[in-house]
PDB file of N, CA, C, O and CB in Angstrom:
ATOM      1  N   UNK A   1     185.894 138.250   7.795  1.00  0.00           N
ATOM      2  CA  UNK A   1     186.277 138.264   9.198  1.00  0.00           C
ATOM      3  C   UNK A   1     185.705 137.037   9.903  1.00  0.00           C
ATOM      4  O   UNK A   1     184.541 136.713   9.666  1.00  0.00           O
ATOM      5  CB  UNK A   1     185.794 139.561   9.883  1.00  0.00           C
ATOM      6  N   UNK A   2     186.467 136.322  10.772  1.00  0.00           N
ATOM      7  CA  UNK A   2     186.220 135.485  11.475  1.00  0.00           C
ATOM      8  C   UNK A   2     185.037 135.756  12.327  1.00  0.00           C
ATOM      9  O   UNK A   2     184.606 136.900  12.473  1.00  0.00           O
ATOM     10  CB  UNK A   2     187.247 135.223  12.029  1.00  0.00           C
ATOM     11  N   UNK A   3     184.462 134.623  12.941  1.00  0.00           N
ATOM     12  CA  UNK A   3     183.029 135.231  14.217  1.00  0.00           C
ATOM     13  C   UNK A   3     183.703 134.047  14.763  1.00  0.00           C
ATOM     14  O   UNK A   3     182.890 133.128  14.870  1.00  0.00           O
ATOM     15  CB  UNK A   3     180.777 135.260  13.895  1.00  0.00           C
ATOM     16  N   UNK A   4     184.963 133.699  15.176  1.00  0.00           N
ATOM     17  CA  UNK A   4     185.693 133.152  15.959  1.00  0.00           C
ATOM     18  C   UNK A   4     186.736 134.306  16.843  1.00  0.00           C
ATOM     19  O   UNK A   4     187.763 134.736  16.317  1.00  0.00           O
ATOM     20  CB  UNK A   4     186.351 132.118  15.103  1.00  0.00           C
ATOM     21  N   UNK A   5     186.323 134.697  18.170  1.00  0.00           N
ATOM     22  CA  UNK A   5     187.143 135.855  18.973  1.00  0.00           C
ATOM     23  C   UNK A   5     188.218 134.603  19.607  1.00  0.00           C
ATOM     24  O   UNK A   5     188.039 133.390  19.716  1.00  0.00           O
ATOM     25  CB  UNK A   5     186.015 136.991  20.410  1.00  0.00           C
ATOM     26  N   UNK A   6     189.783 135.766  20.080  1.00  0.00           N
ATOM     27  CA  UNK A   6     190.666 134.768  20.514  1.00  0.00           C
ATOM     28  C   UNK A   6     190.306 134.624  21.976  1.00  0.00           C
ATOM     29  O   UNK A   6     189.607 135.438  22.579  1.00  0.00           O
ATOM     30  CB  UNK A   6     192.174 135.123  20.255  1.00  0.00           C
ATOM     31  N   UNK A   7     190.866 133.457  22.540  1.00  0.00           N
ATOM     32  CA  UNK A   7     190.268 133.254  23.661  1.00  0.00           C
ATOM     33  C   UNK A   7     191.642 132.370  24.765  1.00  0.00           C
ATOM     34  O   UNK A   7     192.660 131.882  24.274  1.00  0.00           O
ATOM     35  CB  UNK A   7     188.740 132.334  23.230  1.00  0.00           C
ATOM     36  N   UNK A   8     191.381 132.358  25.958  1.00  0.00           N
ATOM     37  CA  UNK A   8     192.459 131.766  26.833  1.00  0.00           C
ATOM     38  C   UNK A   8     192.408 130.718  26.376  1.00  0.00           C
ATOM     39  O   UNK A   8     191.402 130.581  25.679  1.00  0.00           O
ATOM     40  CB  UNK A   8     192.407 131.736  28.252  1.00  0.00           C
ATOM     41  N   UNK A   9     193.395 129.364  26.459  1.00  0.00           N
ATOM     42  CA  UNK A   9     193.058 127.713  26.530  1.00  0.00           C
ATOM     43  C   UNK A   9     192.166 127.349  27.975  1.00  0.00           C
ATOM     44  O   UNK A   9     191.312 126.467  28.061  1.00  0.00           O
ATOM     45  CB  UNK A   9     194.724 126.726  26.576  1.00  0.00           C
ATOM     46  N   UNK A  10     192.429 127.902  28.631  1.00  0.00           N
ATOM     47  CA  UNK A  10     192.024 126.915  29.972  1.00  0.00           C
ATOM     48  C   UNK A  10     190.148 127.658  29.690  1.00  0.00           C
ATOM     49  O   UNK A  10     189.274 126.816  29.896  1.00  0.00           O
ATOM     50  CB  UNK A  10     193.228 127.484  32.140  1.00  0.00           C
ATOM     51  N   UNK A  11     189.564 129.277  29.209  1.00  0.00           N
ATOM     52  CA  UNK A  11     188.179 129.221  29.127  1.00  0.00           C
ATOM     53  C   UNK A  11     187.920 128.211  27.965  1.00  0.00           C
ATOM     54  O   UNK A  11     186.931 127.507  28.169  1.00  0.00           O
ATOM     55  CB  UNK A  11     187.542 130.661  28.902  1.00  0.00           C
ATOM     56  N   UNK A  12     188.589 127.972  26.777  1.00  0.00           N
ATOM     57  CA  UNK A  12     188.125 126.644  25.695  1.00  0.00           C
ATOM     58  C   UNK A  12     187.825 125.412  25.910  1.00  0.00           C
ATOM     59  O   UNK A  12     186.921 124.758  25.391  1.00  0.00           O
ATOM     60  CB  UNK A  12     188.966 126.310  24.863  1.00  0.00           C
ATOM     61  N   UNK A  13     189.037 124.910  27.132  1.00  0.00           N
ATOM     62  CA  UNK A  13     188.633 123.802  27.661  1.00  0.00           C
ATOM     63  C   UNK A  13     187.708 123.703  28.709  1.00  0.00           C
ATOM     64  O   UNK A  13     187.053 122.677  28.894  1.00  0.00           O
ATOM     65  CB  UNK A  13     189.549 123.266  27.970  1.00  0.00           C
ATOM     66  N   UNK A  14     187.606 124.785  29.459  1.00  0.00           N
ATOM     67  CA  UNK A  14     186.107 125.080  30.201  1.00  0.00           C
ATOM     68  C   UNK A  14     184.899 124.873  29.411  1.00  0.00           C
ATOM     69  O   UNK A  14     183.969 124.242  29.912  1.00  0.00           O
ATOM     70  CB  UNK A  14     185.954 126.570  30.661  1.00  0.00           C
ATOM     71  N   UNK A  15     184.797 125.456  27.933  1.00  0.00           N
ATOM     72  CA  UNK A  15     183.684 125.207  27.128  1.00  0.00           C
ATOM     73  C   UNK A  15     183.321 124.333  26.926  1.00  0.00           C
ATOM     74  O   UNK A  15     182.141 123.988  26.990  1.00  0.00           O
ATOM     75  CB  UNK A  15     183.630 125.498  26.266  1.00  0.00           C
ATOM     76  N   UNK A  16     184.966 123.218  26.379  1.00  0.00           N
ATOM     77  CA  UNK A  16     184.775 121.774  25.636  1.00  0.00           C
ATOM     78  C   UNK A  16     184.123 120.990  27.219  1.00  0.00           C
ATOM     79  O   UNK A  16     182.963 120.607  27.066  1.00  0.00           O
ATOM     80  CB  UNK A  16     186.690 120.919  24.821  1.00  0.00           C
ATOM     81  N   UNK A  17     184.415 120.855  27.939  1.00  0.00           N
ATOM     82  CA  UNK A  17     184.133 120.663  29.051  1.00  0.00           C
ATOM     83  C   UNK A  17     182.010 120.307  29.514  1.00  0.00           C
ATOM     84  O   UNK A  17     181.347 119.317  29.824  1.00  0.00           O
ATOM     85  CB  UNK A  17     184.943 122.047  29.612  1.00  0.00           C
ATOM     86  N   UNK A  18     181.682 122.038  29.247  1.00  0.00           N
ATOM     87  CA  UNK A  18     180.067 121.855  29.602  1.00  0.00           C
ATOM     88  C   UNK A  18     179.722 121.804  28.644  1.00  0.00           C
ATOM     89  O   UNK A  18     178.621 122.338  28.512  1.00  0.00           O
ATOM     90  CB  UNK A  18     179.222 122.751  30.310  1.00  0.00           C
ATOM     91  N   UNK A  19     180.396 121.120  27.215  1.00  0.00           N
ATOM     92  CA  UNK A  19     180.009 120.641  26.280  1.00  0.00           C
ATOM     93  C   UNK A  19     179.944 118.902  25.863  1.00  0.00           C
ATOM     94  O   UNK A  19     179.790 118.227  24.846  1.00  0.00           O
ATOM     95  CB  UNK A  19     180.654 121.367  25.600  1.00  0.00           C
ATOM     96  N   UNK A  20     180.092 118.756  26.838  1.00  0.00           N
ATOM     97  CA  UNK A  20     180.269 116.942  27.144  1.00  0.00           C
ATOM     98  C   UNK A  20     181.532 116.419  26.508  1.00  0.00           C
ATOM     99  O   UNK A  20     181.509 115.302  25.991  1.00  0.00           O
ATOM    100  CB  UNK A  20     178.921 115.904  26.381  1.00  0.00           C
ATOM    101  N   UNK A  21     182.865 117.298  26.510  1.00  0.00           N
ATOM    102  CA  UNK A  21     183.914 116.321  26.536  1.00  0.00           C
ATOM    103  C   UNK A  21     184.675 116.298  28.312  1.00  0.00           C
ATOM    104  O   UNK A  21     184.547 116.978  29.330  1.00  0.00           O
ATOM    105  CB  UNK A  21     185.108 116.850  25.171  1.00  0.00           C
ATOM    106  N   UNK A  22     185.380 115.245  27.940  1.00  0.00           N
ATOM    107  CA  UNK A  22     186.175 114.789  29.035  1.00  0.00           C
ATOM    108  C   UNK A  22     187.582 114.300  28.988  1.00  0.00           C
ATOM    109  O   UNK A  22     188.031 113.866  27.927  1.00  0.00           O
ATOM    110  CB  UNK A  22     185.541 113.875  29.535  1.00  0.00           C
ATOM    111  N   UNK A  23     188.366 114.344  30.158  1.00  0.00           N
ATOM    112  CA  UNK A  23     189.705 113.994  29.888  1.00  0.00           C
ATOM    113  C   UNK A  23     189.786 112.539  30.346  1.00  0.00           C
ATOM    114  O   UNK A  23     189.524 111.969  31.405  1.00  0.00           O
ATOM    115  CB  UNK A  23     190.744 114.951  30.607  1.00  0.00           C
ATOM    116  N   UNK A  24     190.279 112.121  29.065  1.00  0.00           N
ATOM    117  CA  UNK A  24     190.686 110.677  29.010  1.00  0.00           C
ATOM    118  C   UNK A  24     191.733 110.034  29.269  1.00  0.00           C
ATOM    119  O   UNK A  24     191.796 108.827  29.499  1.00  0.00           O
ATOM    120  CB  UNK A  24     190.589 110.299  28.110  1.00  0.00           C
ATOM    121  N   UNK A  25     192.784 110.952  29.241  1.00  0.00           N
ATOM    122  CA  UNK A  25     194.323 110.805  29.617  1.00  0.00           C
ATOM    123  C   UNK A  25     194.761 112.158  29.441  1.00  0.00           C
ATOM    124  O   UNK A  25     194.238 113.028  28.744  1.00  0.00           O
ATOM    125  CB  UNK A  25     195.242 109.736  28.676  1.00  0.00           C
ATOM    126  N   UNK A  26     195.951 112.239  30.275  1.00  0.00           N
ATOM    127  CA  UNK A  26     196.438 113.519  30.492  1.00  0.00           C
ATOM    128  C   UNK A  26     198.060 112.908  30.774  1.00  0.00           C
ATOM    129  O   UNK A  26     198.411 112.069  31.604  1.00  0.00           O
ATOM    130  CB  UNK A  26     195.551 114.452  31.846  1.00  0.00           C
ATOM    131  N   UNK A  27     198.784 113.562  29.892  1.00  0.00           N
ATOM    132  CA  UNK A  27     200.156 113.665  29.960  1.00  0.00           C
ATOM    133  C   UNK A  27     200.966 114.701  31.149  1.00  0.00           C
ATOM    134  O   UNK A  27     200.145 115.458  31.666  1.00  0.00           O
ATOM    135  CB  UNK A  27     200.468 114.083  28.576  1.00  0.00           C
ATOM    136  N   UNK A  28     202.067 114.847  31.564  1.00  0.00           N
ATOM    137  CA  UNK A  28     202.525 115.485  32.716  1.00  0.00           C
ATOM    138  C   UNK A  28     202.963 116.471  32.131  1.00  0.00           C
ATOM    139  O   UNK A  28     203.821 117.048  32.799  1.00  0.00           O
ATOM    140  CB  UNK A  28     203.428 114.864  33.586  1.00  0.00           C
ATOM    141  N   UNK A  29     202.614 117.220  30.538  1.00  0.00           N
ATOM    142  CA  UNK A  29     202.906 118.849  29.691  1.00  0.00           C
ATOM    143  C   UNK A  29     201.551 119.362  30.009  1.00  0.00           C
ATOM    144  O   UNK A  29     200.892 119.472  31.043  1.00  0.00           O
ATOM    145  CB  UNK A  29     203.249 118.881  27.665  1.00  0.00           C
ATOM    146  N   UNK A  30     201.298 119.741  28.282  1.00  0.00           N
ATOM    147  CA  UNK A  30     200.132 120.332  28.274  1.00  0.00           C
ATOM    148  C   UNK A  30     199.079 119.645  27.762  1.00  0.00           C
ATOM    149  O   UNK A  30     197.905 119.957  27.963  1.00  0.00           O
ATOM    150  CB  UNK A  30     200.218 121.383  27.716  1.00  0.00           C
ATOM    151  N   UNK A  31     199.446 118.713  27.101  1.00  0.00           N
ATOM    152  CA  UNK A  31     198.352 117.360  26.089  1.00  0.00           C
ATOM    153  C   UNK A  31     197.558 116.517  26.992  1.00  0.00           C
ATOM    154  O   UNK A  31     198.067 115.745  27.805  1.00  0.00           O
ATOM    155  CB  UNK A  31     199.368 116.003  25.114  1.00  0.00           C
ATOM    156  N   UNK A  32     195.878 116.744  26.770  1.00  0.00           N
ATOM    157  CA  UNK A  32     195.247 116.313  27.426  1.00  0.00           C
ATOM    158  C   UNK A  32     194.643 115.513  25.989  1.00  0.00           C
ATOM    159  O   UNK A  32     194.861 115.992  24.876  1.00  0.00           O
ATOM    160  CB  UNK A  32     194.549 117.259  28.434  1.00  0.00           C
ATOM    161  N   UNK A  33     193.802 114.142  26.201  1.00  0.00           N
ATOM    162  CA  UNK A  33     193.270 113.210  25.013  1.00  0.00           C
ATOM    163  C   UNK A  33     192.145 113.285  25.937  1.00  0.00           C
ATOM    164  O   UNK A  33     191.955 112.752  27.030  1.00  0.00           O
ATOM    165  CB  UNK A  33     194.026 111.575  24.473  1.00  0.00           C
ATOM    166  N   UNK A  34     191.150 114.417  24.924  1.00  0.00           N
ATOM    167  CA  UNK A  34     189.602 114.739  25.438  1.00  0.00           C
ATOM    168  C   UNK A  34     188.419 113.541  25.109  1.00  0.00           C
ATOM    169  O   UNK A  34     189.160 112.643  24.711  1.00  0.00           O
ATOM    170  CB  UNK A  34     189.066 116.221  24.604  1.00  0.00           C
ATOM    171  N   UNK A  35     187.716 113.258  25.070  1.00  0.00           N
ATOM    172  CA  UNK A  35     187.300 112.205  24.602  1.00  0.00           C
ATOM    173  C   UNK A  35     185.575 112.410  24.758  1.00  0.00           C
ATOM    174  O   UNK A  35     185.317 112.852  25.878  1.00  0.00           O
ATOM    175  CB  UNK A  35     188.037 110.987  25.359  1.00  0.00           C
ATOM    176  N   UNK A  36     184.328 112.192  23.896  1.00  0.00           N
ATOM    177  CA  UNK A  36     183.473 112.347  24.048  1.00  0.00           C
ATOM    178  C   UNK A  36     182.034 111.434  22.784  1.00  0.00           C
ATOM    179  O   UNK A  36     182.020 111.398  21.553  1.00  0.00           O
ATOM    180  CB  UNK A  36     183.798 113.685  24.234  1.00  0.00           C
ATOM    181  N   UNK A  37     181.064 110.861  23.773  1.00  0.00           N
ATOM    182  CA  UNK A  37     180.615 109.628  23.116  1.00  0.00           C
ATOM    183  C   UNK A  37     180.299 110.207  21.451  1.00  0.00           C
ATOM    184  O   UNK A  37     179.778 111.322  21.405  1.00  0.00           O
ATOM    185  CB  UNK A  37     179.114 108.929  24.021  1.00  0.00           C
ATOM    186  N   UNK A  38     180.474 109.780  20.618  1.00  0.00           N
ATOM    187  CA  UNK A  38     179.848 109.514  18.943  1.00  0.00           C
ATOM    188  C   UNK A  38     180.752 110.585  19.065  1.00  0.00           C
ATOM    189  O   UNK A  38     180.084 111.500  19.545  1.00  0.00           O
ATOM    190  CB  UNK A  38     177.976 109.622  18.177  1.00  0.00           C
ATOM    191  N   UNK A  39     182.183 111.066  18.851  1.00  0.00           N
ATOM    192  CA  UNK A  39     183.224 111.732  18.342  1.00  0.00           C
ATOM    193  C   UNK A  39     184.468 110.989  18.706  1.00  0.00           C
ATOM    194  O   UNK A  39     184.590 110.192  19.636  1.00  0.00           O
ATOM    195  CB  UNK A  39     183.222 113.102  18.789  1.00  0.00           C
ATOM    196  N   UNK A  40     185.581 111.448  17.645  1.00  0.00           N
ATOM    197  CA  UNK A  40     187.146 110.712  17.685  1.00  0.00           C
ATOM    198  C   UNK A  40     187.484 111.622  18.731  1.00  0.00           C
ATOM    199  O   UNK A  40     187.118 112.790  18.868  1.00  0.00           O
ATOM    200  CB  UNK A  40     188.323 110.748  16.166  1.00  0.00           C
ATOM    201  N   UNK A  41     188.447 110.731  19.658  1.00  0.00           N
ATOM    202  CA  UNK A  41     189.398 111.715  20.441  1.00  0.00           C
ATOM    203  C   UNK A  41     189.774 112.975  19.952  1.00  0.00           C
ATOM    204  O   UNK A  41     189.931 113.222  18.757  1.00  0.00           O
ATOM    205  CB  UNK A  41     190.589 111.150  20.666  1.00  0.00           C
ATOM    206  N   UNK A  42     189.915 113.755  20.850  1.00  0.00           N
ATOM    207  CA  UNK A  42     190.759 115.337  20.588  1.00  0.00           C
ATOM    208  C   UNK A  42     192.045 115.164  21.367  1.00  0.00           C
ATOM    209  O   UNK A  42     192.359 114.400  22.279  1.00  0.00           O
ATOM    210  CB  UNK A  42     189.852 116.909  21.288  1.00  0.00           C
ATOM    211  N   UNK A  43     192.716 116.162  20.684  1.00  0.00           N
ATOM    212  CA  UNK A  43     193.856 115.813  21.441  1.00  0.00           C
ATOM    213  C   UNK A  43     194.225 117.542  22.094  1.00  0.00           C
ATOM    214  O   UNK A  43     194.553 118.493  21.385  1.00  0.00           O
ATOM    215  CB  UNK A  43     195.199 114.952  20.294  1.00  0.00           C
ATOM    216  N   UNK A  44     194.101 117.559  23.186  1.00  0.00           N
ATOM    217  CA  UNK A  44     193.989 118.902  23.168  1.00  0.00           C
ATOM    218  C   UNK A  44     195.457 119.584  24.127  1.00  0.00           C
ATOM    219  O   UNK A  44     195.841 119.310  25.264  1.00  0.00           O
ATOM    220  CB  UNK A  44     192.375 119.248  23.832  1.00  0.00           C
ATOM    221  N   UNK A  45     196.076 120.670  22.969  1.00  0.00           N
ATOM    222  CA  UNK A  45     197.734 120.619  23.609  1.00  0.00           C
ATOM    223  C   UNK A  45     198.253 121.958  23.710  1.00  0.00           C
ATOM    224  O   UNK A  45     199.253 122.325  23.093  1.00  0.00           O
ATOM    225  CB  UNK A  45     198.899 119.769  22.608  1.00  0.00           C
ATOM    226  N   UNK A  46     197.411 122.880  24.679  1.00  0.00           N
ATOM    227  CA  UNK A  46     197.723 124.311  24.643  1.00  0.00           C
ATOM    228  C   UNK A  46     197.617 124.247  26.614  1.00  0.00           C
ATOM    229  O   UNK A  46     196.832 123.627  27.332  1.00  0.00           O
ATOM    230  CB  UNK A  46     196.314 125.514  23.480  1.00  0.00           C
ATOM    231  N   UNK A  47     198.352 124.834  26.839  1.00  0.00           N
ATOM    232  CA  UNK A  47     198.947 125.546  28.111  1.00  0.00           C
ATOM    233  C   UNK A  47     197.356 126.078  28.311  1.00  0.00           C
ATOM    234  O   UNK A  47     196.421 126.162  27.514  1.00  0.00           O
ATOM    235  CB  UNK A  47     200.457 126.910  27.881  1.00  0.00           C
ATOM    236  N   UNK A  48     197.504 126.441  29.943  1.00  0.00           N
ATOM    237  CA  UNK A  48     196.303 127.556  30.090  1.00  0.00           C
ATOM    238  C   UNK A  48     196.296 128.988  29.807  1.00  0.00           C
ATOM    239  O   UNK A  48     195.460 129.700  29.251  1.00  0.00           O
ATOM    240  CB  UNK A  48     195.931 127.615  31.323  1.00  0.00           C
ATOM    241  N   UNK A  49     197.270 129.198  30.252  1.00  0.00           N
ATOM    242  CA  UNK A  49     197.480 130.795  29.735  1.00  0.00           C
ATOM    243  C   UNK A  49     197.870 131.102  27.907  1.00  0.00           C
ATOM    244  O   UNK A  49     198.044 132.219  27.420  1.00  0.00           O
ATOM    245  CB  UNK A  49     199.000 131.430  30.755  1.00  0.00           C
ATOM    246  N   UNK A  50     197.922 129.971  27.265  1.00  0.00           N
ATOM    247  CA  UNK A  50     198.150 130.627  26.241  1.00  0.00           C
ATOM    248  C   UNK A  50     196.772 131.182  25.144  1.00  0.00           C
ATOM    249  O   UNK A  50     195.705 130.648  25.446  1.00  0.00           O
ATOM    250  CB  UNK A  50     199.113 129.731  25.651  1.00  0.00           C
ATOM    251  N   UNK A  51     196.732 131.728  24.481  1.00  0.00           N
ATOM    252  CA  UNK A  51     195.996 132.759  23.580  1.00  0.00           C
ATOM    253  C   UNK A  51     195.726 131.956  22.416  1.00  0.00           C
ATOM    254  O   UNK A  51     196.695 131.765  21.682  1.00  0.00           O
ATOM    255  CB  UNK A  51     196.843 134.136  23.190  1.00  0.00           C
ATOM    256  N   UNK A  52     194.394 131.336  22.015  1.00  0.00           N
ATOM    257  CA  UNK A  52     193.906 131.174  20.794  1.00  0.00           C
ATOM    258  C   UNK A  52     193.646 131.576  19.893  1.00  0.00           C
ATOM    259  O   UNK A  52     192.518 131.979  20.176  1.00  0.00           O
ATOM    260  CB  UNK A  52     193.399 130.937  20.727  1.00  0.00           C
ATOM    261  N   UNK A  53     193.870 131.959  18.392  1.00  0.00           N
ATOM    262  CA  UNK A  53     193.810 132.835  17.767  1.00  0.00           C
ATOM    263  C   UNK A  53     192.291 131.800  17.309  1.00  0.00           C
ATOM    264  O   UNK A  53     192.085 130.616  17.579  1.00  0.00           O
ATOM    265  CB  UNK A  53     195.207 133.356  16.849  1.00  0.00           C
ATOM    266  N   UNK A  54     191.476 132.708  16.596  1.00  0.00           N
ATOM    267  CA  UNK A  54     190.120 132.290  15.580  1.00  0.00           C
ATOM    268  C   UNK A  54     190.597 131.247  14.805  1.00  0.00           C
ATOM    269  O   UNK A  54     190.201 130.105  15.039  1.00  0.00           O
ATOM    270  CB  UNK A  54     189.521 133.511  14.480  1.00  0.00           C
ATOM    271  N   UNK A  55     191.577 131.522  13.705  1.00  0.00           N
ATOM    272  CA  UNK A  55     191.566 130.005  13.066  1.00  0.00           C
ATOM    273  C   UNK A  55     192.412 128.662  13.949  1.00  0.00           C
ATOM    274  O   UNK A  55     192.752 127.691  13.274  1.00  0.00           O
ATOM    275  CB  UNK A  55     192.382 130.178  11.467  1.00  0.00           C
ATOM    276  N   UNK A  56     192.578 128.668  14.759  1.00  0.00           N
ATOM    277  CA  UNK A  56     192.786 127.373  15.179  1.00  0.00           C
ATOM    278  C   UNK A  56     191.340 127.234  16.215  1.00  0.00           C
ATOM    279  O   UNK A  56     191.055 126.042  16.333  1.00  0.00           O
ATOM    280  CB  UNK A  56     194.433 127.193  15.964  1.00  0.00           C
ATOM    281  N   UNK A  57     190.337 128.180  17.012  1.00  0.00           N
ATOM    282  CA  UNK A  57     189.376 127.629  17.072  1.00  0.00           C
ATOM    283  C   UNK A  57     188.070 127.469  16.295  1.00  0.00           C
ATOM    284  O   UNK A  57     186.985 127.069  16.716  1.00  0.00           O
ATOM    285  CB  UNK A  57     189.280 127.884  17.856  1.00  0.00           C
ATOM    286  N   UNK A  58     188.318 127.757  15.411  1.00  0.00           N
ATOM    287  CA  UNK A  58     187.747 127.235  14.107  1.00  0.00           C
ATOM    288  C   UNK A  58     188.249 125.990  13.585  1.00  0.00           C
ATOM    289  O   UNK A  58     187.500 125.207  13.001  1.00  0.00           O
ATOM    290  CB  UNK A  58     187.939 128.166  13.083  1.00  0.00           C
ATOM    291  N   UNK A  59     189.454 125.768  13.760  1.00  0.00           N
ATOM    292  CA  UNK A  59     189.694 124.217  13.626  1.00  0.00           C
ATOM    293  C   UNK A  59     189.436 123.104  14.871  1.00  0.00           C
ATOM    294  O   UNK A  59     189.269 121.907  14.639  1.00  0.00           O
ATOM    295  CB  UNK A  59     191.182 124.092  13.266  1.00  0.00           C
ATOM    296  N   UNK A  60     189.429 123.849  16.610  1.00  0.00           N
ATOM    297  CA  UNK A  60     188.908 122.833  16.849  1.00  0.00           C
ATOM    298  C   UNK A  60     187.316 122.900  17.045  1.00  0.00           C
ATOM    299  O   UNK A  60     187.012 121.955  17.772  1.00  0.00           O
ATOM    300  CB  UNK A  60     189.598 122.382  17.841  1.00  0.00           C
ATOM    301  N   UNK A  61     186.289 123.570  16.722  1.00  0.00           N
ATOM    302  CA  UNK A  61     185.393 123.521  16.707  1.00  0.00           C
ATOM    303  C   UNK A  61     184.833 122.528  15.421  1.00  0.00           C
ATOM    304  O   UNK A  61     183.709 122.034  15.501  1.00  0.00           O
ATOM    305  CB  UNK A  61     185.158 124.698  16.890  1.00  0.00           C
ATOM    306  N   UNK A  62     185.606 122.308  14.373  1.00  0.00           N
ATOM    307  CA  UNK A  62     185.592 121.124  13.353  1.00  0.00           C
ATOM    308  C   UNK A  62     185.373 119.950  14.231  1.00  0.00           C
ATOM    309  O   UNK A  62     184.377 119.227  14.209  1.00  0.00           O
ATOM    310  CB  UNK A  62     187.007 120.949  12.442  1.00  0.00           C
ATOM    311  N   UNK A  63     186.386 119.837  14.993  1.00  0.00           N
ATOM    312  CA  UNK A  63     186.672 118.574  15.516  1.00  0.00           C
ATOM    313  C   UNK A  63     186.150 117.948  16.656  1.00  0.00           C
ATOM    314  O   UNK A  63     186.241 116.777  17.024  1.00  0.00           O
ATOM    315  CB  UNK A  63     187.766 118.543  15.685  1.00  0.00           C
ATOM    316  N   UNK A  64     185.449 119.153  17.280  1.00  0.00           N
ATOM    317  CA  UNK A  64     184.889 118.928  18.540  1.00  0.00           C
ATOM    318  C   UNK A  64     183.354 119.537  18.776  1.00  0.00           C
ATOM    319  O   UNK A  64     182.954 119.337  19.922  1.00  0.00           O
ATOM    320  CB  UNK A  64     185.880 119.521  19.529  1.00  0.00           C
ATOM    321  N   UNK A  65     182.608 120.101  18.083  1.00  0.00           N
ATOM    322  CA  UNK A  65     181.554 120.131  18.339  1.00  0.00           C
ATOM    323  C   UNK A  65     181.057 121.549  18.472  1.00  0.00           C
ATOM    324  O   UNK A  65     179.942 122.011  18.233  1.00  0.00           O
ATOM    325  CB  UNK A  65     181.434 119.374  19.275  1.00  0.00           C
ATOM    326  N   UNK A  66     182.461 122.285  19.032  1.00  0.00           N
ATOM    327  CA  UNK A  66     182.265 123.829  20.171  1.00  0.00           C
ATOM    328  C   UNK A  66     181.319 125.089  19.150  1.00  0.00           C
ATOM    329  O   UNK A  66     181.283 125.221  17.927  1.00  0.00           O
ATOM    330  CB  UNK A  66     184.419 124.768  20.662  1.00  0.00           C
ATOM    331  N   UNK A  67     181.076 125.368  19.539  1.00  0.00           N
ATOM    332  CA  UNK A  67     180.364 126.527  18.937  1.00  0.00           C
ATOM    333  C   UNK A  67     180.878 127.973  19.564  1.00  0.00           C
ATOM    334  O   UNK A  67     181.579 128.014  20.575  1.00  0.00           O
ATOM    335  CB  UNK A  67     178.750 126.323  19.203  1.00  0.00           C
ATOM    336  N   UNK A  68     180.314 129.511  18.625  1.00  0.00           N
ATOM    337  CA  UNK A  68     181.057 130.698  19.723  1.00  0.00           C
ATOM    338  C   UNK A  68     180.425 131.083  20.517  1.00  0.00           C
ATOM    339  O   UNK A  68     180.803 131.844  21.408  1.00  0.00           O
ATOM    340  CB  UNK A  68     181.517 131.913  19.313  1.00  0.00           C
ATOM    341  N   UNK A  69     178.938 130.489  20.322  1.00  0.00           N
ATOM    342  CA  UNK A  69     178.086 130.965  21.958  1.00  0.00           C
ATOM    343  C   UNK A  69     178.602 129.896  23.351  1.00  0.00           C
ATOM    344  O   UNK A  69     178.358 130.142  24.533  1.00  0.00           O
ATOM    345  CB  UNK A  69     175.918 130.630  21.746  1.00  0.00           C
ATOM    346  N   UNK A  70     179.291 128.798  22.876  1.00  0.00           N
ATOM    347  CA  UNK A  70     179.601 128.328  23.985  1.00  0.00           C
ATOM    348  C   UNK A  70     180.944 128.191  24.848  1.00  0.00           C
ATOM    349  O   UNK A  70     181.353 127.376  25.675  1.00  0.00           O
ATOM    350  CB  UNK A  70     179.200 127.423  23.805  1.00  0.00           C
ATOM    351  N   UNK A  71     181.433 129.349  24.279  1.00  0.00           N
ATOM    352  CA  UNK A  71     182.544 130.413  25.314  1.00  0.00           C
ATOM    353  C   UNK A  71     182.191 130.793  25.639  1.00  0.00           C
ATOM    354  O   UNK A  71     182.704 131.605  26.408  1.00  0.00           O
ATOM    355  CB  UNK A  71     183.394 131.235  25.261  1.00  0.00           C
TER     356      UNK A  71
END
């Protein structure tokens, strides 16, 4: 079992957020290019209301740093 719970996009990007990323560019959809010092861009492309399942934040916690205490 995952110890990744599903979660809104807009609380994830709240996380990535007081986790020292930032938006670097923002497209007029849903794709924001997060950006944060000693890591590659994220590209981050979920609506606010939509529903994260565990394995995709398990994949971006690969990529970005996030941990599940910091939801």
């Amino acid at each position: 079992m995952s110890r990744w719970p599903s979660a809104k996009a807009k609380l994830v990007l709240a996380a990535l957020f007081r986790i020292g990323w930032v938006v670097k560019r923002q497209s007029a959809g849903s794709h924001r290019v997060l950006a944060r010092p000693g890591w590659l861009d994220y590209v981050f492309a979920f609506h606010d209301r939509n529903e994260i399942g565990p394995r995709m934040l398990a994949r971006i916690a690969k990529r970005t740093g996030l941990r599940p205490k910091d939801l």
